[in-house]
N, C-alpha and C positions, 0 to 999 in steps of 0.2 A: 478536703480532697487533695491528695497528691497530685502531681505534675509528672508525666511519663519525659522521663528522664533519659534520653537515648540518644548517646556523640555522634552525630551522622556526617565522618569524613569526607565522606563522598562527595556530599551535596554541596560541600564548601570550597571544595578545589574548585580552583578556575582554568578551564582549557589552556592548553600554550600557545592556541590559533585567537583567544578572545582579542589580545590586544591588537595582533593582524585586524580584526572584525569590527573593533571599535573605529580603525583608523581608514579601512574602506568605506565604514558608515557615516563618518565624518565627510569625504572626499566626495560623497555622493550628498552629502545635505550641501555641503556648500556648493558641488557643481550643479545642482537641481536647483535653488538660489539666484545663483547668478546669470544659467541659462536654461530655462526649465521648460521650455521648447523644440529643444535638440536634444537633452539629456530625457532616458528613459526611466520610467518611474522604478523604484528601488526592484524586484524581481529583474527586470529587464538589464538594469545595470549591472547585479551581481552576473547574469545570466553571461551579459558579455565579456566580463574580465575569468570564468569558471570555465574549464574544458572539461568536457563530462568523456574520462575514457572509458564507461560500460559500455557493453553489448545493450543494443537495443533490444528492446521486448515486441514480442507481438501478441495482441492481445485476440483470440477469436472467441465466436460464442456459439453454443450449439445450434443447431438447425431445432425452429419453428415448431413444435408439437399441433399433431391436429388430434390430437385427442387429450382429454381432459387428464392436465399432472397427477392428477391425485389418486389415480388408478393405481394398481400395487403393479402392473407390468409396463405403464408406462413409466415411473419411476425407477424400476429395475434398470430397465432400456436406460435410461439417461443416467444409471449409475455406470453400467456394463461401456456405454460410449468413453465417460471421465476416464477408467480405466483404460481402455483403449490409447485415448487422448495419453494418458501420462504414460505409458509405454513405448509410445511413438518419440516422446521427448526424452527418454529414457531417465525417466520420475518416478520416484516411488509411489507419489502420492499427484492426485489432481484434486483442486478445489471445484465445487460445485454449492451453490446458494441455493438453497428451497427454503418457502416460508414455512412456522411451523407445524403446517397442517403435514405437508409434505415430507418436513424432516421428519415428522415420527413413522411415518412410512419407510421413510429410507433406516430408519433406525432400526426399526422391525426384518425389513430385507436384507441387513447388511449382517443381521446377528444370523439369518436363517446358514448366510456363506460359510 
């Protein structure tokens, strides 16, 4: 049997921040070491030396259904809202999660548009 034979460069190069990353993770094994009471465990540490300049996000969820999702007009309704929702953010698209029973619902409703 042959061996698939494929030079994959990509996978070989090494960032030009690793050795940065080796030498914070060094500074942090040995400052957790010598005082690991004060020093916060490795998240916490990179957490403090890292200034995050994104825009925060805010996460919402839709309001509560009182009738059962799996309705073909209760579905519509909570596709018709996502929409709404990503227009208000000026989105082309909103994410919305249904288990599969439901996505085939919404599959069916989305082809009807």
């Amino acid at each position: 049997m042959d061996q698939f034979q494929y030079p994959n460069t990509e996978y070989s190069k090494v960032p030009e921040n690793s050795g940065h990353a080796r030498k914070l993770d060094t500074v942090f094994l040995v400052s957790h070491h010598l005082n690991s009471e004060s020093v916060p465990m490795w998240v916490g540490f990179n957490a403090c030396l890292h200034q995050d300049r994104l825009l925060k996000q805010v996460v919402h969820h839709m309001p509560n259904l009182n009738q059962p999702i799996t309705k073909d007009d209760v579905v519509a309704d909570t596709m018709r809202t996502a929409q709404k929702c990503a227009e208000e953010c000026g989105q082309m698209y909103d994410l919305v999660t249904y288990d599969l029973d439901v996505a085939k619902t919404a599959s069916h409703q989305s082809a009807r548009v």
